[in-house]
C-alpha positions in Angstrom: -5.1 -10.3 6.4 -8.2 -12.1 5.2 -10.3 -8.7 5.2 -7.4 -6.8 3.6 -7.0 -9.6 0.7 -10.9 -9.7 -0.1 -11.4 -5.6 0.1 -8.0 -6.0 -2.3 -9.0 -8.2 -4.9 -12.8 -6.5 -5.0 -11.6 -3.1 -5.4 -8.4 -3.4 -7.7 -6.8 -1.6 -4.5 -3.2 -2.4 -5.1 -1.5 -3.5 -8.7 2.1 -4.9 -9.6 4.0 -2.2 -9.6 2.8 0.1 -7.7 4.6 2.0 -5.7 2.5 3.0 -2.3 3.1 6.3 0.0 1.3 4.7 3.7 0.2 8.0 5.6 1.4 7.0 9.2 0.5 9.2 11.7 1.3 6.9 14.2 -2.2 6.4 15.2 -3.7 2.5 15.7 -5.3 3.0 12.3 -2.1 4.1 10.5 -0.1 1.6 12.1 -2.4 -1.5 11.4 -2.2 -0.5 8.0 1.4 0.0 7.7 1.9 -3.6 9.4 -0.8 -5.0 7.5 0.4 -3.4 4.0 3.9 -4.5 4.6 2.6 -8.4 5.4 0.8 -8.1 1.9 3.5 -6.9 0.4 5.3 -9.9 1.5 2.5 -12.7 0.7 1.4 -10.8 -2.7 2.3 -12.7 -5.7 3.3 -9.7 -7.2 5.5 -6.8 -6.5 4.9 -3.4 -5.1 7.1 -0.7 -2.8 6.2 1.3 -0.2 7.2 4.4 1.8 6.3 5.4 5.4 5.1 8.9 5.4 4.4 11.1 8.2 3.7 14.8 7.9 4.7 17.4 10.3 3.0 20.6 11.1 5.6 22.5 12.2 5.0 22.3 15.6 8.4 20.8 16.7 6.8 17.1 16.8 9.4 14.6 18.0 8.8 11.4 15.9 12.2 9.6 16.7 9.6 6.3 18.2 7.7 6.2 15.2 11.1 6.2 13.0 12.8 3.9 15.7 9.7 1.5 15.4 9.5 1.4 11.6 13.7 0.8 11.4 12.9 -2.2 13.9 10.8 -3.8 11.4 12.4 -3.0 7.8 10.3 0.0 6.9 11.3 2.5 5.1 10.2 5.5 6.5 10.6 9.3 5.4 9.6 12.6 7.7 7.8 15.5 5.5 8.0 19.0 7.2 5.0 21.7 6.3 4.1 24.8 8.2 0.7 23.8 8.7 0.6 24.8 12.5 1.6 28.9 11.0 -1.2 29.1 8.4 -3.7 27.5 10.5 -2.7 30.5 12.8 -3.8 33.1 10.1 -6.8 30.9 8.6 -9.1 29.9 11.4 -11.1 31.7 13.6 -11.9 31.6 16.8 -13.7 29.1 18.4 -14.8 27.9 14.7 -14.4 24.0 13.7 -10.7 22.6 12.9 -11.2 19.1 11.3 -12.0 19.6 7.8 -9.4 22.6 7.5 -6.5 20.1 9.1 -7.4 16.9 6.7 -7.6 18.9 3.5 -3.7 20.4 4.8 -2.7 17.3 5.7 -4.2 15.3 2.3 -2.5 18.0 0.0 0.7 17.6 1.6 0.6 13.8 1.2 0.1 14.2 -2.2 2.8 16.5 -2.8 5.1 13.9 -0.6 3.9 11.5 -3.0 4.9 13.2 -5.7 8.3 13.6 -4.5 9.1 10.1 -3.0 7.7 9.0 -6.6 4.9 7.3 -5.2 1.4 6.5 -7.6 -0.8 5.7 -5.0 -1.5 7.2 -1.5 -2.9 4.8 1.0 -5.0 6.2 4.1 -5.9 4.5 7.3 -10.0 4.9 7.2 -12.1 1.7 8.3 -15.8 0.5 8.2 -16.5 3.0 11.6 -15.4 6.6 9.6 -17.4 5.4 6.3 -20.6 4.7 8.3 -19.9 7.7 10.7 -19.1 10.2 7.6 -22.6 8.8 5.7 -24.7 9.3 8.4 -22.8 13.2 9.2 -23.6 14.2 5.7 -26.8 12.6 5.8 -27.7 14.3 9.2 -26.0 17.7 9.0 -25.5 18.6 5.6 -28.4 17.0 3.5 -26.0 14.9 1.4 -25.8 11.0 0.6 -22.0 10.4 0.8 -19.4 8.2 2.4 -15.7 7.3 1.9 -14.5 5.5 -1.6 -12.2 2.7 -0.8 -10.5 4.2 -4.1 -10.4 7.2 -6.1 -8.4 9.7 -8.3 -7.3 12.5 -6.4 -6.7 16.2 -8.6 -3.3 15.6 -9.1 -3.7 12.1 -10.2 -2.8 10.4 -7.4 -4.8 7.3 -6.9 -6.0 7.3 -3.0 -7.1 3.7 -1.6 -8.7 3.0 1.6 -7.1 -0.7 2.0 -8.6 -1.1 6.0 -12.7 0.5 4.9 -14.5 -3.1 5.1 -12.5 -3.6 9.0 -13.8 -2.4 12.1 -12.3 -0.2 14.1 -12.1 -2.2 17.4 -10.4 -4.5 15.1 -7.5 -2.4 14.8 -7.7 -1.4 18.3 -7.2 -4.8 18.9 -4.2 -5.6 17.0 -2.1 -2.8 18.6 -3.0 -3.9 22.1 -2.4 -7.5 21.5 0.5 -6.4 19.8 1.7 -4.2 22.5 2.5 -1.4 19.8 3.1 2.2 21.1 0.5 4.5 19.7 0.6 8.3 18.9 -3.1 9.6 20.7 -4.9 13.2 20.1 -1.8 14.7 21.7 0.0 14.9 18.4 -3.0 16.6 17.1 -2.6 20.8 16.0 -6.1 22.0 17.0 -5.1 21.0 20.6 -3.7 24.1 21.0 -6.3 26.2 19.0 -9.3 28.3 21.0 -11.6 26.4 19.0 -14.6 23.9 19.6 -14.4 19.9 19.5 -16.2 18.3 16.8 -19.7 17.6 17.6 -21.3 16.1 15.0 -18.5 13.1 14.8 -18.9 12.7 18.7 -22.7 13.0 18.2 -22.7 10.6 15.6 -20.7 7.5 16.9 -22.8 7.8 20.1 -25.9 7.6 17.8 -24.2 4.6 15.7 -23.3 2.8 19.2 -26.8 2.8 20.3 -27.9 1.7 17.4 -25.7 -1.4 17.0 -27.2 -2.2 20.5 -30.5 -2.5 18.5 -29.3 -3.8 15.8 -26.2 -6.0 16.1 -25.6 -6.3 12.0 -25.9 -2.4 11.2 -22.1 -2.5 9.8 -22.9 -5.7 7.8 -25.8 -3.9 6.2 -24.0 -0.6 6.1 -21.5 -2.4 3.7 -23.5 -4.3 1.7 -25.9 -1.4 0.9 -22.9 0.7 0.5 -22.5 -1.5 -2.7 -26.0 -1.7 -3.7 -27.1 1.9 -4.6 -30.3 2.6 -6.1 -29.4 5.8 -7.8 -33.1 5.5 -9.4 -35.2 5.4 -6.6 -34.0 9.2 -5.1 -35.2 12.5 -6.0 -32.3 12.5 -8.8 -34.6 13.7 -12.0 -31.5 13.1 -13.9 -31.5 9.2 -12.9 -35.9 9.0 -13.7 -36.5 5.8 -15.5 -39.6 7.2 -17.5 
C-alpha cells in the first residue's frame, strides 16, 4: 500500500472524483489490484468509485468464483460479453502469434465497458516485470525504445493508469498466496485453443532478465529510475540535436 501511495501521488494516478473501471481477469495481477485499489479507496482522503470489469470472449467462460469472491468483499462487479473468440476465428492465421491481436480486443472492449458503466479512467494490472520485459522486447526485436506509461490518454479519451508499474511481480504473487486467493491461470486464456505458436520473445526475454538480475541484483531499481531519467538528446533523434 506504501508502493501504490508513492506511484499515486508521483503520477497523478487517481483524482477525487474519479470514477475507475479495474480490468479483472481474475489473474494475481488483476486481483492485487482490485484489493489494493479498493484498500485506497478506503484510506484516500478523497472520494473515487470503482467497478469490477471482466471481459468475456465468448467462449462460455464460467466466472461465478470471480463474482462470488468480489460479492464476499463489497465489490461491485459487472460481466461484459464480446465475441472475441468468433473474430479471432476469421482473423488469425495459422500457427501466427496471438498476444498482441488478444490485448488490443481485449483493451478496446474495456474501453467501450468504460464508456458504458460511466467510468473516466481504466485501470490495468501491469507491474515493474512487463515494463522492463516490454523495453527490452522492443528494444531487442523490433528496434524501438519503449515501455509501459503508468498513465496515458487512450483514443477515446479514456485515461488508462497502471497503479501496480513501480511493484514487482513476485510481490503480487505473494500477496495472493499469503492470502490464500483463488486465481484464474492461462486456462482462461482464448489462444489455448488456437493452432498457433507460444510467445517467444516474452519467454525469451524474462529468462534473459532473470539471469541478469543474478548479475546484477538492482537491475529493476535502475530500470525504474532510468525509466524516469530519459536523455532524449543523447540518441540518434536529429529532431532532439542540441546544436
Amino acid at each position: 500500500m506504501s508502493k501504490l501511495g508513492k506511484t499515486n501521488a508521483e503520477f497523478g494516478l487517481i483524482e477525487e472524483g474519479d470514477s475507475i473501471l479495474v480490468a479483472l481477469s481474475g489473474g494475481k495481477d488483476s486481483l492485487t489490484m482490485l484489493h489494493a485499489l479498493k484498500e485506497q479507496q478506503r484510506r484516500a482522503p478523497f472520494k473515487f468509485g470503482l467497478i469490477a470489469v471482466t471481459v468475456t470472449y465468448g467462449m462460455g467462460e464460467n466466472y461465478e468464483k470471480l463474482q462470488a469472491h468480489c460479492n464476499e468483499y463489497g465489490i461491485e462487479h459487472e460481466i461484459y460479453n464480446t465475441n472475441i473468440y468468433d473474430i479471432a476465428e476469421d482473423k488469425i492465421r495459422k500457427n501466427s502469434s496471438f498476444c498482441s491481436f488478444f490485448s488490443r480486443m481485449r483493451r478496446g472492449s474495456l474501453y467501450s465497458a468504460a464508456e458504458k458503466f460511466g467510468c473516466n479512467k481504466v485501470a490495468l494490472g501491469h507491474h515493474m516485470d512487463d515494463a522492463a520485459e516490454s523495453f527490452f522486447m522492443n528494444f531487442i526485436y523490433n528496434g524501438q525504445l519503449r515501455s509501459l506509461a503508468p498513465k496515458y490518454r487512450a483514443d477515446r479519451g479514456i485515461v488508462v493508469i497502471r497503479p501496480l508499474i513501480q511493484m514487482r511481480e513476485r510481490q503480487l504473487e505473494a500477496f495472493v498466496r499469503e492470502n490464500d486467493i483463488e486465481t484464474i491461470g492461462d486456462e482462461a486464456c482464448p489462444s489455448m485453443r488456437f493452432d498457433i505458436k507460444m510467445p517467444y520473445a516474452r519467454a525469451n526475454t524474462k529468462k534473459l532478465l532473470a539471469n541478469m538480475e543474478k548479475e546484477f541484483p538492482n537491475l529493476f531499481v535502475s530500470l525504474n529510475a532510468a525509466f524516469k531519467n530519459i536523455s532524449i538528446e543523447s540518441f540518434f533523434d536529429e529532431k532532439s540535436f542540441k546544436v
